[in-house]
N, C-alpha and C positions, 0 to 999 in steps of 0.2 A: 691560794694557788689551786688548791682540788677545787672552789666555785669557776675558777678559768676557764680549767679544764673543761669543765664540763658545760660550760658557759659556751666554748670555742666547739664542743662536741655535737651541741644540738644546732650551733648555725651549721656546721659542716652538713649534718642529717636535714635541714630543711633546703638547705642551697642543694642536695641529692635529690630531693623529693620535686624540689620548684623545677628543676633539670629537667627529670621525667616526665612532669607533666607539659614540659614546654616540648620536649620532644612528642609525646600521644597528641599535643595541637598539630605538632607542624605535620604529622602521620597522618592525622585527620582530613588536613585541609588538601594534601594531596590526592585522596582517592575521590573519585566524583560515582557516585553509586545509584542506578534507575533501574527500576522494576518495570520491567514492559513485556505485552503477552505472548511477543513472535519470536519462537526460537530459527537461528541462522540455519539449521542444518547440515549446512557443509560450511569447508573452511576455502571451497574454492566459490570466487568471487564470479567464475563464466558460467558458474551451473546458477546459482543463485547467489546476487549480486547486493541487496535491498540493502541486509543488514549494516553489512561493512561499510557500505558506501552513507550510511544515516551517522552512521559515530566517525566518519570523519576517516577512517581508516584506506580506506581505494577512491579515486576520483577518475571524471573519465575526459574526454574532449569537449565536450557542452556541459555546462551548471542549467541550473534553475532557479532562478534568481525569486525574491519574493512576492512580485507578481506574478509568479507563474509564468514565468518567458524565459526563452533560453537566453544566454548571455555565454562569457568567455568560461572556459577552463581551463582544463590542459592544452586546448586552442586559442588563442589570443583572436584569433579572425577564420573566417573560412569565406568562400566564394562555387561559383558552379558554372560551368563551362557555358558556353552559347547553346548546348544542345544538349544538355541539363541533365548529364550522365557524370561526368567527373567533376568530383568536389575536391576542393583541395583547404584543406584542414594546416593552419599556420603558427606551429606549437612555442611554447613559452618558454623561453630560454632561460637556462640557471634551476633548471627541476633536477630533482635528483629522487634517485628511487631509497628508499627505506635503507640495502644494503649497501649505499653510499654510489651505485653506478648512476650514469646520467642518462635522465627520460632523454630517446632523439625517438624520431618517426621509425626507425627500424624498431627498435623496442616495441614502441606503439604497431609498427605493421603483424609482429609475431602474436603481439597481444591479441588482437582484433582477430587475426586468424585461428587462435585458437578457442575463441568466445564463439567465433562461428562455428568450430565443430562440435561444443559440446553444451550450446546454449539452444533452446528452441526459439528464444523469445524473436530471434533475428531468420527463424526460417520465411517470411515474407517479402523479407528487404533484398530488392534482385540487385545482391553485391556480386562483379563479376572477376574483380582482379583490385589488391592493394598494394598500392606503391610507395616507397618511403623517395619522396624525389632529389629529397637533399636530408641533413641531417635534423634539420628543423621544417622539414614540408612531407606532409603525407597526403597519398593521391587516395580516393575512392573511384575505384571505378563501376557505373552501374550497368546494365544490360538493358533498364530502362527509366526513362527520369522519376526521381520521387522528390519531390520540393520539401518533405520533410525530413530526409534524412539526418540533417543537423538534431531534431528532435530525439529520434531514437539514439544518437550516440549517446545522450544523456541515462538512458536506461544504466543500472548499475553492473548489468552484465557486459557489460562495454569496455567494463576497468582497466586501464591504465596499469599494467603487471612487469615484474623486470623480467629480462628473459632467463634468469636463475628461477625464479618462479617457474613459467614454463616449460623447463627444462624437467621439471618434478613428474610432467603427468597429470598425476590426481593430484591438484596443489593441496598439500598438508599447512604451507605458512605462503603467504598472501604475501609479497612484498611490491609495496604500491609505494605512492606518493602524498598520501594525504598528511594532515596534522597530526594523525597518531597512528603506532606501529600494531600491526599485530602482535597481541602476545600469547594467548593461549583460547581454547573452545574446547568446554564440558558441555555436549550437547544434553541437551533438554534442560542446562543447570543454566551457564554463564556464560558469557563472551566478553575478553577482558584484552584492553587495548592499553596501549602506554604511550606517552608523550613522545611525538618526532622533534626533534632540540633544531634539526640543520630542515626545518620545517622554510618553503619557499614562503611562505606567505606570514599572516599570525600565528604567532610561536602560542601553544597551549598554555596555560598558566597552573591547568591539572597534572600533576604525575601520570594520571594513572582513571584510566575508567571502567566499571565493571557492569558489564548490563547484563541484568538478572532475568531471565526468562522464568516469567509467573503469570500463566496462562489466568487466574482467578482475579479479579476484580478488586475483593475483598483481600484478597492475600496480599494485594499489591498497595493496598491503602495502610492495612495494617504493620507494613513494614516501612512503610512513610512514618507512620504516627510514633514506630518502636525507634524510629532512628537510624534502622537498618538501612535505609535507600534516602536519597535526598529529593529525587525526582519518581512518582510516579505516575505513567502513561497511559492515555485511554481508560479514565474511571468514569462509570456510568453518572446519568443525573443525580442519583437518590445518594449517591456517596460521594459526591462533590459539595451536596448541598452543606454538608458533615463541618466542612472546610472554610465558607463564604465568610463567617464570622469567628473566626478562629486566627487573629493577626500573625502568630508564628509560623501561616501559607500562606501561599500563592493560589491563584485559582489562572490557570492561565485557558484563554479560551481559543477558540481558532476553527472560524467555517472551513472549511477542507474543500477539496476537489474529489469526493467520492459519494456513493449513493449505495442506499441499502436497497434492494431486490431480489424480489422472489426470481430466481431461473426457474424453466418449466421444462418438463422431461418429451422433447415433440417427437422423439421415438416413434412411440408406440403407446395404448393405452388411451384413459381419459384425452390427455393434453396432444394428443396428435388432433384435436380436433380445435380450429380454433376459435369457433364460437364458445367453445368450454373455460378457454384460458380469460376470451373476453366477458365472459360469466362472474368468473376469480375478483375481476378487475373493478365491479360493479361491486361486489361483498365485501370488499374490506375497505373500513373507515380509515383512512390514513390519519386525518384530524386525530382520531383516538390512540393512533400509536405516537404520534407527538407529545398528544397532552397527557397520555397514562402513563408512557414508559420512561420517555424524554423530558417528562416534565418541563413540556414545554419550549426543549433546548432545541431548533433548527425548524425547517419546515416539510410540510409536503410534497413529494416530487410531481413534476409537472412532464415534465422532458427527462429522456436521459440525463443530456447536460444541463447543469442549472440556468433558469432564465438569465442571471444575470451575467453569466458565461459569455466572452464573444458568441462560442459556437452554440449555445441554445438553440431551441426553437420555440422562440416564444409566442408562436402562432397556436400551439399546440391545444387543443381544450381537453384537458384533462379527466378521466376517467372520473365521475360524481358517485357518493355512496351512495346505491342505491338495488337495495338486497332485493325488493320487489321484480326490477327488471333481470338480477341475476337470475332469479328462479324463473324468469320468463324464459331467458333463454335456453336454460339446461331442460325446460319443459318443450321447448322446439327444436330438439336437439336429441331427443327420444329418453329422456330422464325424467323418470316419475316414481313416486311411493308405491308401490304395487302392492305392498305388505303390509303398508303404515307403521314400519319401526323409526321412521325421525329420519332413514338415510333412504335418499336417493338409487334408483337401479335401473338397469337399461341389460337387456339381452341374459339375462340372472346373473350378471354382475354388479355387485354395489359399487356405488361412490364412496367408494373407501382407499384417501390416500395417504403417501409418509411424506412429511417435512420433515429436512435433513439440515440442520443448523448446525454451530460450534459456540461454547462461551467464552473463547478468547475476547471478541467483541461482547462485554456483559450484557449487552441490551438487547441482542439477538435473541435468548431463549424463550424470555417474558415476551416479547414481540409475537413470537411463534405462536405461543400461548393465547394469546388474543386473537390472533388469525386464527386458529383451532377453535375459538370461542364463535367467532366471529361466520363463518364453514359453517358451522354447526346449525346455525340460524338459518341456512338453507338447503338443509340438506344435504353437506358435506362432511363426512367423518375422516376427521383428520388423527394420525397419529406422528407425533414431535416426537424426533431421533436427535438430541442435543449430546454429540459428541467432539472429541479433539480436531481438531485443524486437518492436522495428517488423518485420521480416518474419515471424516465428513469430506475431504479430497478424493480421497477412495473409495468411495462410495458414489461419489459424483462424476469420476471419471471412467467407474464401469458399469454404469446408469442406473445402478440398483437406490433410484430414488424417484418421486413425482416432484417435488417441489423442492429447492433448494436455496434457504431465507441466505444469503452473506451479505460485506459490504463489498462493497467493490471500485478501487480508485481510478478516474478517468483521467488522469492527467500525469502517469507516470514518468509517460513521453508526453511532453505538452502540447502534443499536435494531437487530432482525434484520429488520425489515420492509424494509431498503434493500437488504440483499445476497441476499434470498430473492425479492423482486420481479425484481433484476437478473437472477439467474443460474437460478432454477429455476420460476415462474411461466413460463406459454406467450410470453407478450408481450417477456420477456426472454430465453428461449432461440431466439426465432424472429428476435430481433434482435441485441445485441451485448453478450450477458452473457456470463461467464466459466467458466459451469457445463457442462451437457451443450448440445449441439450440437443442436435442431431437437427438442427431445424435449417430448413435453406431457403431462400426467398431469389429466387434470379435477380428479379429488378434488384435487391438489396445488393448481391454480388455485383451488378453492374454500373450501379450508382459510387459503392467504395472504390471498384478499380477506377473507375473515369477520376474520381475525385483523387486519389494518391498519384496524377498522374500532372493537375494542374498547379499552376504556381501562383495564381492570382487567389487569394484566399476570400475574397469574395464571390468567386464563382465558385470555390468549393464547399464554403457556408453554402449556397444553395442546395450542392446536391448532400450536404452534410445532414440539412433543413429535412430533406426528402427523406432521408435516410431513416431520421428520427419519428417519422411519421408514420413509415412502415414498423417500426416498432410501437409507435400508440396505436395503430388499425390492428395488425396482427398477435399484437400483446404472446410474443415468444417471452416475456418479462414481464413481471409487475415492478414500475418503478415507485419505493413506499414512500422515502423521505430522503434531503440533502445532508451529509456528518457535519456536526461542529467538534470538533474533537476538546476535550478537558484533559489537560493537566495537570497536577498538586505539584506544588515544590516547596520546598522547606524555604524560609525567611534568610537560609546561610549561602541564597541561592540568590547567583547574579550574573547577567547576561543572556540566560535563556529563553530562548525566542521559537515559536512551532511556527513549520512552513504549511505554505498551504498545496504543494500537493504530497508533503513527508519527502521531501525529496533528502534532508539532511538534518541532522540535529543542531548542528553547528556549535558543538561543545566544545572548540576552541575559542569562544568568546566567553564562555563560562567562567563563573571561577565563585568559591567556596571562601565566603567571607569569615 
């Protein structure tokens, strides 16, 4: 009897023990955890849109489908009037927003209106009046035609918000329509979403996801390797390689729609001059930032957009290393050794500049470092500022910089009219675009507005062609290399798939085996 007992006592303790650990599985399998380096900084989706809308959490009227085309979203169809001002946008019936009310075009017209007060990204787009025309039809009306409109709805600050949301203000909680809910934002720490169950489309198979904001590289690999995260985003070549022969990862790869470039400060200073900038453009070996930092991973930029891009321009001939004619130039440009200390001087000013980078992107700083190496060979003394995201921003946008190494994505809006307005038009260099610093070009401003103006997209390749041209002649930019983007994922990972232009993660096809 006392063996029974105790016989019967130790199944009971192992059938407790097999419980709990079936329970830490099934705990486990629910949380989907990525380390990635951009923190949201806000929790409203009109100020900055990117994050929320990448995890699935906000969605807008246009998708981006995986070629990089727009396609349905919270629109099923749209169309444009004969005289190419009003769009009428034809929404998806049976949506329902987060706190259980139903998407209709009113919803959608408050949203829209309040993305235009508090978003800059839309001060371009000449929106003159929105209409919700029926409960599932909403009008755009414009002041003058722009044939990409459809494209910029897709931008994330577009989002699709309930009018309890907007009712807020300053949105503190986001209620959208996507596969997963807002749940909470530790700025600088986390941003952590939960499953939408009464989800319109595929239901998540995750509870629960928590994206880890880990600006470091390395931080971000290592908490792959500790178990802490299952997916980590944007890891350089040298710490990918780590991974190739390691079966318990993934090595996922993915060419991208964006390009690394030097902006130039056309202010004032050296780089107001543009033979100087085209000087820059002859000095640096781009070959050697491939194969030294990249190891090899993507190529040369040739064009803004890449050749293989519709919008290329693949006519283009490309800036050749050649540090000999660099010096030529800055020597007909009134730059010369006067002293013989190694730097360059003109008027008893030295050629002495700062490049302003961040390591969110890990390959940026080594990159910088090369190009400083690189400078140096002809007479340019460069000094690398490798700071956070937020201060290399601010530093950029109150011009206290010569050079500024970032990436930079062109296809956010997948028309070129959104990132050629931002960053190379006057109205965007003069305000908070990510291209040259203060620099204007007429014909450049008149080639973009003609072009945002035609709907035949072959006549606008052309003047898009021109566009890009004035950027290789004038060299407001050094364009270095096209992103292949890397990412690790644990072997308990299934379904994840990277877009090529980041437009979504699509972590409701995910799921944690």
């Amino acid at each position: 009897m006392k063996w029974s007992t105790t016989f019967l006592f130790s199944k009971f303790v192992l059938i407790i023990i097999c419980c709990s650990c079936l329970v830490s599985v099934v705990a486990g399998v629910q949380t989907l955890d990525i380390a990635a380096p951009w923190d949201p900084k806000t929790t409203d989706p009109h100020v900055n849109g990117a994050i929320a809308q990448r995890m699935g959490i906000t969605e807008t009227l246009v998708d981006i489908n995986d070629e990089a085309l727009i396609s349905p979203g919270l629109a099923t169809s749209w169309e444009v009037s004969g005289d190419q001002k009003t769009w009428t946008f034809h929404l998806r019936d049976g949506v329902k927003f987060h706190d259980g009310t139903p998407f209709t075009a009113k919803a959608m017209k408050k949203s829209l209106e309040d993305s235009l007060k508090k978003s800059k990204t839309f001060s371009s787009v000449p929106i003159k009046d929105i209409k919700a025309s029926d409960v599932l039809t909403l009008e755009i009306v414009l002041d003058k035609p722009l044939p990409s409109l459809p494209a910029w709805m897709a931008k994330g600050e577009s989002a699709a918000l309930s009018e309890s949301s907007i009712d807020e203000g300053d949105i503190s909680t986001p209620i959208s329509t996507g596969p997963f809910k807002f749940s909470s934002l530790s700025p600088n720490e986390k941003f952590v979403a939960i499953k939408n169950t009464d989800y319109w489309g595929k239901i998540p198979s995750v509870e629960e996801v928590v994206y880890h904001v880990v600006p470091e590289a390395v931080t971000r690999s290592l908490m792959l390797k500790g178990g802490d995260v299952q997916i980590a985003q944007i890891l350089s070549p040298n710490i990918v390689e780590e991974y190739r022969n390691d079966n318990t990862y993934t090595v996922n790869t993915k060419p991208i729609s964006r390009v690394r470039l030097l902006s130039y400060n056309c202010e004032s200073g050296p780089f107001a001059d543009t033979a100087v900038r085209q000087a820059m453009n002859y000095a640096i070996n781009r070959q050697d930032l491939v194969d030294y930092v990249l190891e090899g991973v993507g190529e040369p930029a040739t064009s803004l957009f890449p050749p293989t891009f519709y919008w290329g321009n693949k006519d283009i001939q490309p800036y050749s290393y050649n540090p000999e004619k660099a010096k030529s130039i800055l020597l007909s440009s009134g730059w010369t050794d006067s002293d013989n200390d190694g730097v360059l001087d003109k008027n008893g000013e030295k050629l002495s500049l700062t490049l302003v980078t961040y390591p969110e992107r890990a390959e940026l700083p080594p990159m910088a470092e090369i190009i400083q190496d690189q400078l140096k060979k002809i007479g340019v003394e460069v000094e690398v500022k490798s700071v956070d995201t937020d201060t290399s921003e601010n530093l950029r946008f109150s011009g206290d910089f010569d050079m500024y190494l970032g990436g930079r994505s062109l296809m956010n809006a997948p028309d070129p009219d959104w990132i050629m307005m931002a960053d190379y038009h006057s109205s965007g260099t003069f305000n908070r675009g990510y291209g040259p610093y203060k620099w204007k070009n007429e014909k450049m401003d008149s080639l973009l507005e003609e072009a945002r103006t035609l709907a035949d997209n072959d006549a606008r390749k052309k003047l898009y062609d021109q566009a890009q041209q004035i950027i290789n002649d004038e060299a407001p930019v050094s364009v270095l290399s096209y992103y292949v983007n890397e990412d690790v994922t644990s072997n308990k990972i299934k379904g994840y798939r990277m877009h090529p232009t980041e437009f979504a993660f699509h972590l409701e096809d995910v799921s944690l085996s």
